[in-house]
N, C-alpha and C positions, 0 to 999 in steps of 0.2 A: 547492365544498368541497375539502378539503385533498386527502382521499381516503388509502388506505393507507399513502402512502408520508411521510405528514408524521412530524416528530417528535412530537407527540402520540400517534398513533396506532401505533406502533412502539414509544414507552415503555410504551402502554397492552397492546399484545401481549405484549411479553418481560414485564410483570405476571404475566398472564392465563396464560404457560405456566411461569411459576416460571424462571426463563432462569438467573438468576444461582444459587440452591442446586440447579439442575443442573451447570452448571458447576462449583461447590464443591463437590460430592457427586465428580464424575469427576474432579479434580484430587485430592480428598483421596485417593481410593480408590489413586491414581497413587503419591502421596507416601507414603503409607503404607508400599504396596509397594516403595520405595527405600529404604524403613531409618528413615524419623520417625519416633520413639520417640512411645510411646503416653502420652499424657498433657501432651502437648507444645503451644504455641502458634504460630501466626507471626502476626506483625505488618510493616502495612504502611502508608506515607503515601499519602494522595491529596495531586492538586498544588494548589498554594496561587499564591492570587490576589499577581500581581508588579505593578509599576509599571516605564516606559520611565526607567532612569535616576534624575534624581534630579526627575523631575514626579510628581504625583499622578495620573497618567492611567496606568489601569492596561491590563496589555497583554492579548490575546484569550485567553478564558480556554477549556484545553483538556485534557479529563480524561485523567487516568497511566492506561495500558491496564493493567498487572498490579494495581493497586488498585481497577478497575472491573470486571474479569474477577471479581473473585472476591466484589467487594460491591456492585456495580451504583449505587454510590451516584454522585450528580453534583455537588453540593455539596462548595467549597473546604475548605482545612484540615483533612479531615477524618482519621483513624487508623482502621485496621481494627485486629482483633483477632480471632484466627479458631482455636477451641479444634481442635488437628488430629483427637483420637479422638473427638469427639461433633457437629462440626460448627457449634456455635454461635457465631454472628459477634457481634463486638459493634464498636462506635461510638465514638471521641475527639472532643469537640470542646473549642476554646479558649474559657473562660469569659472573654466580652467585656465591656466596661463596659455598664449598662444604658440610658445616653443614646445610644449606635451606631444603636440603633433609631428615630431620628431621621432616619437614612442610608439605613438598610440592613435586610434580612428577619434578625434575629439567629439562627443555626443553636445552638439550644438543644437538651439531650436527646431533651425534650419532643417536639420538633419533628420532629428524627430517627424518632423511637421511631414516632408518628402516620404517617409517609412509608412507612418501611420495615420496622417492626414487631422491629428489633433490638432487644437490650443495648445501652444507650445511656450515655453517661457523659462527666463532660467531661473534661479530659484531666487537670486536677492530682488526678484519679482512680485514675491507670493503677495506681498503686501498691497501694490499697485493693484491686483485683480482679485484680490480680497475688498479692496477698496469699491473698485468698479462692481463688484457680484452681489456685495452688503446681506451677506448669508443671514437668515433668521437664527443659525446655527451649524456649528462647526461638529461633525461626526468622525470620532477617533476610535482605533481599531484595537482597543483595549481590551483582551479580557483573559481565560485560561481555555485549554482544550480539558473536554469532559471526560474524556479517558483518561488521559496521562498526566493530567494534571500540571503541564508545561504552558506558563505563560509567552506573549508573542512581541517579544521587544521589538522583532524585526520590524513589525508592517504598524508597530504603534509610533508613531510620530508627534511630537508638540514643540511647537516654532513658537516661540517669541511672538511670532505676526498673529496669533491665535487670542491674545490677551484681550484684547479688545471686542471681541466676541463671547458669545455663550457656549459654553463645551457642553458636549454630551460623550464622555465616557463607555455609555452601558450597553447601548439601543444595539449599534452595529455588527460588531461581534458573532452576538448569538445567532442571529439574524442569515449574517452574512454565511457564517457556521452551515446553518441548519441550509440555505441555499445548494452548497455545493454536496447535503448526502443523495440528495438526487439530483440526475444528469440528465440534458438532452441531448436528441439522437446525435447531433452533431458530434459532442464530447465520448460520445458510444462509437462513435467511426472513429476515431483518434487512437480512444484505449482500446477497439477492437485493432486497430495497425498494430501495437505496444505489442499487445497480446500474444499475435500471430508471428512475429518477428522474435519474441524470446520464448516462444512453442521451437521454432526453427532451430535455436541455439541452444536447445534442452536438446533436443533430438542431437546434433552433432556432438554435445557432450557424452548422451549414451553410445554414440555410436565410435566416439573414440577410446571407451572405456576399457583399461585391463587392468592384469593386478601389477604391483609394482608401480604402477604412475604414482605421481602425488598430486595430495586433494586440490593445490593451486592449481595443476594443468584442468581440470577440467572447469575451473573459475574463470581460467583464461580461453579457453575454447570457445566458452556464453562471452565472455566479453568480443574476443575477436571478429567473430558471429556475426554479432549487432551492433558494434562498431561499425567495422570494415566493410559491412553491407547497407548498413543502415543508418549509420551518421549516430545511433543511439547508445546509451551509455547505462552504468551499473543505476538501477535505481533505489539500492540497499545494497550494504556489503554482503557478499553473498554468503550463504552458511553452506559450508562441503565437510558432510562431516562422516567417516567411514569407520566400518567396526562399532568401535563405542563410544565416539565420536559424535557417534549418531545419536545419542541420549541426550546430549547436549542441546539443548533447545537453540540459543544462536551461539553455536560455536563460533569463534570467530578466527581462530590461528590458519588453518587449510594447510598444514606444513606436513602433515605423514602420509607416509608410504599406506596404497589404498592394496590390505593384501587379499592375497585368494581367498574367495571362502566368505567374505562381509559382505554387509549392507554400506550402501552410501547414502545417504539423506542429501540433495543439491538442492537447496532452495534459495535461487537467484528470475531475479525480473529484471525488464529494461526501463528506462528512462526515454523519455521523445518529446519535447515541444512540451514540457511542463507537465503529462503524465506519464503514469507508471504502471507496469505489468509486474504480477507477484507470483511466480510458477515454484510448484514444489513436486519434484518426482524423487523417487524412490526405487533404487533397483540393487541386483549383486553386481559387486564390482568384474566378477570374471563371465556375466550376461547369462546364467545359469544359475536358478531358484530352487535352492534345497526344498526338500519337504518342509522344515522348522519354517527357513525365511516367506515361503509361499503363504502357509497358513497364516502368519501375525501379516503380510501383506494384505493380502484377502481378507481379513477382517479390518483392515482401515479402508480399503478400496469399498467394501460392503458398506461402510457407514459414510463414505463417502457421497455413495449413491442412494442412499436414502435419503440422505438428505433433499440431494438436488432433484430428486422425485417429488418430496414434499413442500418445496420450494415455491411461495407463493404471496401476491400482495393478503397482509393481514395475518400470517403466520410470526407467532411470537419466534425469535431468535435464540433463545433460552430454551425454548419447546426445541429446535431442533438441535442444540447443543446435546440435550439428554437425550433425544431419540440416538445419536451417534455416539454416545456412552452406551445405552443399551446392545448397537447393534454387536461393539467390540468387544463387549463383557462377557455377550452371550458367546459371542465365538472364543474369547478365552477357557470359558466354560470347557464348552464341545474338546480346546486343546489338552484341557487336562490343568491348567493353569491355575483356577478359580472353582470355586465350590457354591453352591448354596443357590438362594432365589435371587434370580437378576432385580427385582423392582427393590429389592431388603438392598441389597449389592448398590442402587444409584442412591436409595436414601441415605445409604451411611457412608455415600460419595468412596466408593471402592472405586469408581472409574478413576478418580482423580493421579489416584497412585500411576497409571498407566496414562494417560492424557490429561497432562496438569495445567495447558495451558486451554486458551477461549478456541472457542471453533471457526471463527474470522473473525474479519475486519472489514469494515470501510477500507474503498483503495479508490483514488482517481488520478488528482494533483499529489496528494500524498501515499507513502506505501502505505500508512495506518492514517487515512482520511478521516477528517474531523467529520465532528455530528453523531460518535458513537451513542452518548448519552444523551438521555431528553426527561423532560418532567414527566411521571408517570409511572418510570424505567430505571428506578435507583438502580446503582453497584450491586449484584449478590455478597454476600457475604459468607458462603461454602466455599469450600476447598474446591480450586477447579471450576466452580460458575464467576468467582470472584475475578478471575480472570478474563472473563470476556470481554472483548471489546465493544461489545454493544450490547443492549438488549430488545432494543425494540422490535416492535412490530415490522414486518418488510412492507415497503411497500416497490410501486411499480416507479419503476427509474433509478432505484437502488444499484450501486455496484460492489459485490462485496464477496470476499476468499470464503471458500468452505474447503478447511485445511483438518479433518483430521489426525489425531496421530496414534501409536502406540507406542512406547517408551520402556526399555529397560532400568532405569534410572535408579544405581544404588545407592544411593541415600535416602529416595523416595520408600524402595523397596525394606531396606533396613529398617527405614521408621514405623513403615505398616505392617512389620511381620512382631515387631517388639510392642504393638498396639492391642492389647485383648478385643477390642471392637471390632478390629480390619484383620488380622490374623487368620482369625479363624473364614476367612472366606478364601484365605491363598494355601496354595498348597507347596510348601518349602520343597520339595523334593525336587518337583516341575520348573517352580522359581527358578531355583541351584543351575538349571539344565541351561536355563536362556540369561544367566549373568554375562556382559558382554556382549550382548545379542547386538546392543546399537538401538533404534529403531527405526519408525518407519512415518513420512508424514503423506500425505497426499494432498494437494493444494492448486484446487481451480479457480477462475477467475467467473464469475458469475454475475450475469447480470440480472434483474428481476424484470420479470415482462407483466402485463394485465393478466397474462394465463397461468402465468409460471415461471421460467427462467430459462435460459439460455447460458452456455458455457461458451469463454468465448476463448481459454486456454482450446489447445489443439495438441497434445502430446499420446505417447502410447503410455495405456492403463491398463491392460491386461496382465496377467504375465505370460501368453503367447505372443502377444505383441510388444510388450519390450524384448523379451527374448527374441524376436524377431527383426527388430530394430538394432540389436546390439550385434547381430551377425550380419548386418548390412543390409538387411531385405525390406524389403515392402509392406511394413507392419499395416498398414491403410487395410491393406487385404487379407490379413488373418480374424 
């Protein structure tokens, strides 16, 4: 049996607790209190079904997180409509020819209405119930994500039928944004299923690992997994990236021979019912840790865990970025790798050479969830902080990756040995020794509680217990 973590089973829960007019209820109540005029609507598009090009083969089809946030609905093409002072949603769909049904399930009112018990209506409607509703104002989902700087054509919609009213642009967005960086429990049992079910398919990947395979089979192991168990699907392409390989932050190819003697870097998540699980482990491909690969793992595992020790509502995310520089620098130290004062070493951003990317992200609906940035909490502009995906402060409801790494990365490493600044704190010899090393990330799924935080990834982190895992045994009990 599928068991709780399939998609069945998961749509059948966020039913069963009302998940989405929970969600609408604590967004409106949000919006409200930001100044949306009472009597007011927003509207929003779901994504609509594309083809590659110019074939009829349409491409993997993948629901707009702020049009399911708010209507839970999964079916393409579809228009929300979501009265802001009484809460009642209603439904767009495209009145299709009646021979389609030859093809395809026709998404009719009717249909809708049976599903999900909304106002249902097809779209060359909107005007009729725009007419009847006589909004004080029309709210559109315009705006950019604070991170990435990627605007949202998808969920931004403007009908003709809209002219006749007053637009607001600006209000919803941010709003809407800042609503889903924290989660309730509800959304916590969903992305806790994700979690547990691609913990499952990490574990089967190590446990079918040897040298000789190639980096696709164990892509397809995580997929097979949580597909074929779980109804769930890739929630990012995944990065397998072995030997040096591994330096490659999102390698993308997965096509070589994984040989004896390397690190693999697997960092793949699942997809389920509109969220995502983001797991990154790290081990030797032949399940036996040199002395070399042990140390550089153990000091990202170390910085790992410091973190999620220090993990708490009100701790700046920038603070714990630098504490897991510190912890990995130090232990390059101890390797022989690095030279000098660790605190000299983060201010003249020497970690960055070896962990150039942010220490997480935002994850729920999306794998890099919006709301990374807020006023208060500009971009860094350091080598290495400038990459974070967030900076704020945590707070309680937070869901978010603490992924450190350590990197061998030759061009990173060429530019900072030819830097009189950074040079002098590496030590070339040591360097020479780990070219090709690969690296190493470690990446949990964390959530933030009132006390602290909670891991909601489940994988083996030791290296007795991957090693343990990788020989088939009972890593739970080493």
């Amino acid at each position: 049996m599928p068991g709780i973590f399939s998609l069945e089973s998961i749509a059948a829960y966020a039913k069963s607790v009302d998940l989405f007019s929970k969600l609408r209820a604590r967004f409106l109540s949000r919006f409200l209190s930001a100044g949306a005029a009472p009597g007011s609507v927003l509207v929003l598009k779901g994504m609509s079904d594309s083809q590659y090009y110019d074939t009829d083969q349409d491409r993997e089809y993948r629901l707009e997180s702020f049009f399911f946030y708010l209507f839970g609905v999964e079916e393409p093409d579809v228009t929300g409509l979501l009265e802001v002072s009484t809460g009642l949603p209603h439904l767009f769909v495209p009145r299709l020819p009646v021979n389609l049904g030859l093809f395809l399930v026709i998404q009719t009112p009717e249909v809708l209405f049976r599903k999900y018990g909304y106002q249902c209506h097809y779209l060359d409607e909107m005007s009729a119930v725009l007419s009847q509703i006589n909004p004080s104002k029309i709210y559109l989902n315009k705006g950019t994500n604070s991170d990435s700087g990627v605007e949202t054509p998808s969920t931004y919609v403007k009908l003709p039928e809209f002219d006749s009213y007053e637009i607001d642009e600006n209000l919803l967005y941010p709003h809407l944004s800042e609503s889903r960086v924290t989660k309730i429990p509800e959304e916590f049992e969903i992305l806790k299923r994700a979690a547990l079910a691609a913990s499952e398919a990490h574990i089967e990947a190590m446990k079918i690992c040897k040298p000789n395979m190639m980096e696709y089979q164990l892509a397809a192991t995580f997929y097979h997994h949580v597909q074929f168990r779980y109804g769930q699907t890739y929630a990012f392409t995944p990065i397998i990236g072995s030997g040096n390989n591994g330096s490659v932050l999102h390698y993308p190819n997965k096509n070589c021979n994984m040989e004896d003697g390397t690190m693999v870097v697997s960092d793949m998540g699942s997809y389920v019912y509109g969220f995502c699980s983001d797991i990154t482990c790290s081990y030797p491909v032949n399940g036996v840790f040199t002395h070399k690969q042990a140390g550089i793992y153990n000091a990202v595992l170390k910085a790992n865990r410091a973190v999620i020790e220090a993990m708490k509502p009100g701790v700046d995310w920038t603070d714990m970025h630098i504490l897991a520089e510190k912890v990995i620098i130090q232990d390059l130290v101890d390797i022989g790798l690095l030279r000098g004062n660790v605190d000299e070493m983060v201010e003249k951003r020497v970690g960055a050479i070896f962990f150039p990317h942010g220490l997480g992200h935002f994850l729920g609906m999306d794998t890099h969830d919006v709301g990374g940035y807020s006023t208060g909490h500009p971009r860094h502009t350091c080598p290495g902080l400038k990459k974070l995906r967030t900076r704020r402060n945590l707070e309680d409801g937070m869901y978010i990756t603490v992924e450190p790494g350590c990197y061998f990365i030759d061009f990173a490493l060429d530019q900072a040995l030819a830097d009189p600044e950074l040079s002098r704190f590496l030590v070339p010899e040591k360097i020479q020794e780990y070219r090709g090393f690969g690296g190493v990330r470690i990446e949990e799924d964390v959530r933030v509680t009132a006390t602290g935080c909670e891991v909601l990834s489940k994988v083996p982190r030791t290296v007795p217990q991957i090693e343990a895992c990788m020989r088939g045994e009972d890593w739970t009990l080493v």
